[in-house]
N, C-alpha and C positions, 0 to 999 in steps of 0.2 A: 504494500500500500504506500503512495506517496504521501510524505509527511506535510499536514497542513503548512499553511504559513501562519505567523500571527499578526496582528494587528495593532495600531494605535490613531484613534480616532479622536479630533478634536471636534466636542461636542459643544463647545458655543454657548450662546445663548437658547432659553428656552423656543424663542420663536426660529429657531434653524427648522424643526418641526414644519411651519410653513414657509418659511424663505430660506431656500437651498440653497439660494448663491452658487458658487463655484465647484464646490464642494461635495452637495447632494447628488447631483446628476452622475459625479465620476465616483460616487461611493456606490450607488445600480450599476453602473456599467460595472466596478470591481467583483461587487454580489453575484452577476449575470456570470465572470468568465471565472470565477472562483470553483475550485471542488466543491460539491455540494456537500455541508457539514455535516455530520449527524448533529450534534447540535453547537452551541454558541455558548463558549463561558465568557462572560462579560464582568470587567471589575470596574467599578464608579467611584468616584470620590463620594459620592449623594448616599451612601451607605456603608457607611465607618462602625467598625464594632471594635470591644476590647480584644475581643478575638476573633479567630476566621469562623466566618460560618457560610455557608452553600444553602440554597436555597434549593427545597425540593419539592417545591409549589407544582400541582399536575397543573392549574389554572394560575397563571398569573397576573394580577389586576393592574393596571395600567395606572401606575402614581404622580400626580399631578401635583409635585412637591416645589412650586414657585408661586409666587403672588406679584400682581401688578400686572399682569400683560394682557394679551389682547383676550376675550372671553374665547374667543374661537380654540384655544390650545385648550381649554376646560371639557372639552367636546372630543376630542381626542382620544382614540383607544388604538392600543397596538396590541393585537388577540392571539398571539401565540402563544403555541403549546407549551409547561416546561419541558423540563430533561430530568423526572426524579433520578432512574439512573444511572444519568452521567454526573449528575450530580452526586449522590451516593461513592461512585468511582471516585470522583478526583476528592472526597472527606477521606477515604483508604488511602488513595496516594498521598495525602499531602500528612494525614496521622504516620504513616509510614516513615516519611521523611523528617519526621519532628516536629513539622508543624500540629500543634492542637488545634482539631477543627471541630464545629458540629454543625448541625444540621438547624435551617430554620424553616417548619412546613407552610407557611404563610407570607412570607413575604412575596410583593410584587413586583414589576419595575418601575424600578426610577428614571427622572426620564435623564439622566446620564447613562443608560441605557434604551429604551424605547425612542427617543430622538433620535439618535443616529440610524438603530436598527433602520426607523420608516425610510430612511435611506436605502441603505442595505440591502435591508429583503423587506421592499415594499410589500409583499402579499403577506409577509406575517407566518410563513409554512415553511419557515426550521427555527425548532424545538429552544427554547432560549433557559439557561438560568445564571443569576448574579453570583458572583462571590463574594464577601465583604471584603471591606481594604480595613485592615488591622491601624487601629488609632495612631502607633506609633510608630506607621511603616516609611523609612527612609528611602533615600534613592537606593543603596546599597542591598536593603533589605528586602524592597520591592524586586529590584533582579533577581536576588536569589529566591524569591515566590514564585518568578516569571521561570525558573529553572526547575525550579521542582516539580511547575507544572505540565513542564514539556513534553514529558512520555505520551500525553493526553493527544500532543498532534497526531499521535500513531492510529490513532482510534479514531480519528475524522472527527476532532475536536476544534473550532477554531474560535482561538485564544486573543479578546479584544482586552488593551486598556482603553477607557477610556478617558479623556481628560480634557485639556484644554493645552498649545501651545504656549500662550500668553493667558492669564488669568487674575487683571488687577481689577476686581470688584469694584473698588470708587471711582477708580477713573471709567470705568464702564458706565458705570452708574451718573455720573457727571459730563459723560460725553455729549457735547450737543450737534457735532457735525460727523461726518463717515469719513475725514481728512484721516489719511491711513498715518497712526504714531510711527515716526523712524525710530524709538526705542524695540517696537514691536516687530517692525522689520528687519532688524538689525539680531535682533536675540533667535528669528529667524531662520533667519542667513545663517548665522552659527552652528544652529542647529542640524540645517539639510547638512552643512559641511562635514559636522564631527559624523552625520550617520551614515552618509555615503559612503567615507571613508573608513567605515566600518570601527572609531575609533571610541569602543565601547567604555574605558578608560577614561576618556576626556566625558563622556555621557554622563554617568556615574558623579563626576563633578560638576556640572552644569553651571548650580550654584556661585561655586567657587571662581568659575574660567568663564561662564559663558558673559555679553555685553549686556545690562542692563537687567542681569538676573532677578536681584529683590526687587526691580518694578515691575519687571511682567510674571514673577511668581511672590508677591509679599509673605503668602503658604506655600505649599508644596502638595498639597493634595492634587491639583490638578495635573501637576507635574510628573509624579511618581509613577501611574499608566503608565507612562512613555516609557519607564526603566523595565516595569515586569512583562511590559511585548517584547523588550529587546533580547532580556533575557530568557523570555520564553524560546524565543527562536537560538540565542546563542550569536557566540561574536565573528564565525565564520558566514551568519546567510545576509547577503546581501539586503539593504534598504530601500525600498523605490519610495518617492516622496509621490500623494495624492496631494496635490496643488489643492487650497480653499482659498487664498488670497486672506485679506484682515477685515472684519464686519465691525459695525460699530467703530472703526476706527482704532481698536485698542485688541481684540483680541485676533489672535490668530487662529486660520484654521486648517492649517495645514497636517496631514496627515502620515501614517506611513506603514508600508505592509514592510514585513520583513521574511526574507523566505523568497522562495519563486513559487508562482502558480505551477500544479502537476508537476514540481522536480521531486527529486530524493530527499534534495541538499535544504 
């Protein structure tokens, strides 16, 4: 079986949901020529626990966990199946490895999950469940989750973070024009360069090396995704960057699979 590849998607603002921008259209065409999953483990920032838990929900309710925006996102349902067990599986694997996990039977998605998916796999027919991102999971500690969990590609598992490239809350929130921030293009740019070149080391530090780090991440939640896709895939498979361009003017939405479609590697 060809090993999945994994993912890292920046999920934006809530209203990406109905404004795709750049982004949305080439995340379906990605879905379209993608192996077809058996299902979608997805990690969010929008569900932080002290420990790991898996969600082994048969029915997942669609979580409408923002305020203020247009009433039309309230309206919104993304109905797909879960994955009890793949879910099930990857709490063995990851108890296995040392990580303590359990199981939660009711959670739904958040829309750091279900936002992008409607991308994705617009029809909602492959199998989805969340994993929590552990409270105090670092860039470091995030990749070694994104490793642990990699056996999972073998099984036609495919492995999204998701998050955000840039992710400064006030200045989003204070934005009044779409003028794209050079701080945000800039931390960018760094970005695509450290992953192209495969140079998982300088990843790992972002923080520390990248330009303008504490203003397009003041947290790191949104940031951390991007380390346990990389690490999921590992530091020899290639990065291809899914261009989103910058919304709102501050965040970025650039994306990136890591892995090749249909290879081994």
């Amino acid at each position: 079986m060809s090993l999945m590849p994994t993912l890292f998607i920046s999920h934006g603002a809530p209203t990406f949901a109905l404004a795709p921008g750049l982004l949305g259209p080439r995340l379906t065409a990605l879905g379209e020529a993608l192996p077809r999953p058996g299902a979608v483990l997805l990690v969010s920032p929008h569900w932080i626990t002290r420990e790991l838990r898996a969600a082994t929900t048969k029915t997942p309710a669609t979580i409408h966990d923002f305020g203020g925006f247009d009433e039309a996102l309230y309206d919104l349902v993304y109905p797909a199946k879960g994955a009890p067990q793949a879910a099930a599986r990857t709490v063995e694997l990851l108890n296995r490895a040392g990580w303590r996990t359990g199981i939660d039977e009711q959670r739904g998605l958040d829309h750091g999950a279900w936002v992008p998916l409607r991308h994705l796999y617009p029809l909602a027919d492959v199998p989805v469940f969340q994993l929590s991102m552990p409270a105090e999971l670092t860039p470091a500690s995030a990749y070694a989750l994104g490793a642990a969990l990699a056996p999972l590609r073998e099984e036609g598992i495919l492995i999204v973070g998701s998050g955000s490239l840039t992710h400064n809350l006030n200045e989003f929130r204070n934005s009044h024009d779409d003028a794209e921030a050079e701080y945000a293009k800039q931390f960018a740019a760094w970005t695509r360069q450290t992953l192209t070149s495969r140079d998982h080391g300088s990843l790992l530090r972002t923080m520390e090396l990248a330009p303008n780090a504490q203003r397009a991440h003041p947290t790191i939640e949104h940031l951390v995704p991007l380390m346990l896709a990389a690490g999921a895939a590992g530091p020899e498979a290639p990065a291809t960057v899914i261009e989103g361009g910058i919304t709102h003017g501050v965040l970025a939405m650039d994306s990136y699979l890591f892995g090749q479609i249909g290879s081994m590697q």
